[in-house]
N, C-alpha and C positions, 0 to 999 in steps of 0.2 A: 172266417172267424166265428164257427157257431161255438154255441155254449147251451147245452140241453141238463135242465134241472127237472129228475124225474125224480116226484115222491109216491110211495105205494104205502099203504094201511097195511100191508100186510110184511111179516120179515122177509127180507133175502137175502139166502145165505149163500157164501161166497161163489158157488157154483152159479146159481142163480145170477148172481150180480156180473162174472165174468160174461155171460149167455147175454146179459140187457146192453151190458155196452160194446159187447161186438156188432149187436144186433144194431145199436141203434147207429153205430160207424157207418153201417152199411146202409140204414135207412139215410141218414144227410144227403147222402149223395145222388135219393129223391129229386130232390130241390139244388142239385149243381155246385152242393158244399163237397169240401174234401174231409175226412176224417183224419187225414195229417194237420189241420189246424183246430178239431175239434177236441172241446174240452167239456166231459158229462159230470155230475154233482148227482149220485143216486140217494134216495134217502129213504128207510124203510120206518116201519112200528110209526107211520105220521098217522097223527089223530084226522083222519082227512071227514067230515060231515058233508052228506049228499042227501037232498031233499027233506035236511032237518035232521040225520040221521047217521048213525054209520054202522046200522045192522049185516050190512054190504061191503064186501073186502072195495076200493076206490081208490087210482090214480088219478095225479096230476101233472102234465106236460108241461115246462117253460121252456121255448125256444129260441130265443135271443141270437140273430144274425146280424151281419154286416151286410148292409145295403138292402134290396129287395126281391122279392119274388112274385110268381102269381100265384091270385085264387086255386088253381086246380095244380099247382104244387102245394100249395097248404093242403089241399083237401086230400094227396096223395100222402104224402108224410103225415098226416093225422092217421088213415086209415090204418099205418104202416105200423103206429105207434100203438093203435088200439091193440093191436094184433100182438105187437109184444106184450104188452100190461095181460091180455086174453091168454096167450099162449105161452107163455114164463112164469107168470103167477097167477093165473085162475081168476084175474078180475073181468068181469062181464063190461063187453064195450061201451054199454050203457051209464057205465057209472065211469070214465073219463073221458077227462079235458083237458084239452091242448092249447094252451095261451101262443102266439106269435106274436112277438118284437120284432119290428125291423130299429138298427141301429145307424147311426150315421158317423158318429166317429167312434174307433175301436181302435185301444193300444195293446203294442205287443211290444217284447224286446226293444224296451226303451224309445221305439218310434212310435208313430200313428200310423194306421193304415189310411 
């Protein structure tokens, strides 16, 4: 049950946009998620400020799962993610971040997982 909220400073047009969430289908499964239960929220032109500023195009990752993972799964799916924000829009890895949620109850289709 992931759920990936990426915002970019900079536009992405729908080419771009269909390239971030193939990409990022493939990145979930990093960390042992399927992209049959994932659901991404892309959102571009965000006023995103980095170190007081937003002279610098700047992404933000929220990740929100069901249940848990480890340390060096996060650290693998961050790397994964820089790398798309880096190589789909030209933002420099230095300027994003990746927030992870772990969740403990998640509904779907009228049950709880």
């Amino acid at each position: 049950m992931p759920f990936i909220d990426a915002r970019f400073s900079t536009p992405v047009d729908k080419i771009k946009e269909e390239a971030i969430k193939s990409r990022l289908g493939q990145a979930i499964s990093l960390i042992g998620k399927s992209e049959a239960y994932l659901m991404v929220q892309i959102q571009d032109n965000c006023k995103l400020y980095f170190k007081g500023n937003k002279d610098e195009e700047s992404a933000y990752f929220e990740v929100k799962l069901l249940g848990k993972s480890t340390k060096a799964n996060y650290e693998t799916l961050t790397k994964a993610l820089c790398e798309i924000a880096s190589e789909e829009l030209s933002i420099p890895t230095n300027r994003v971040y990746v927030k992870f949620e772990e969740v403990e109850y998640w509904g779907f289709d009228s049950f709880m997982f």
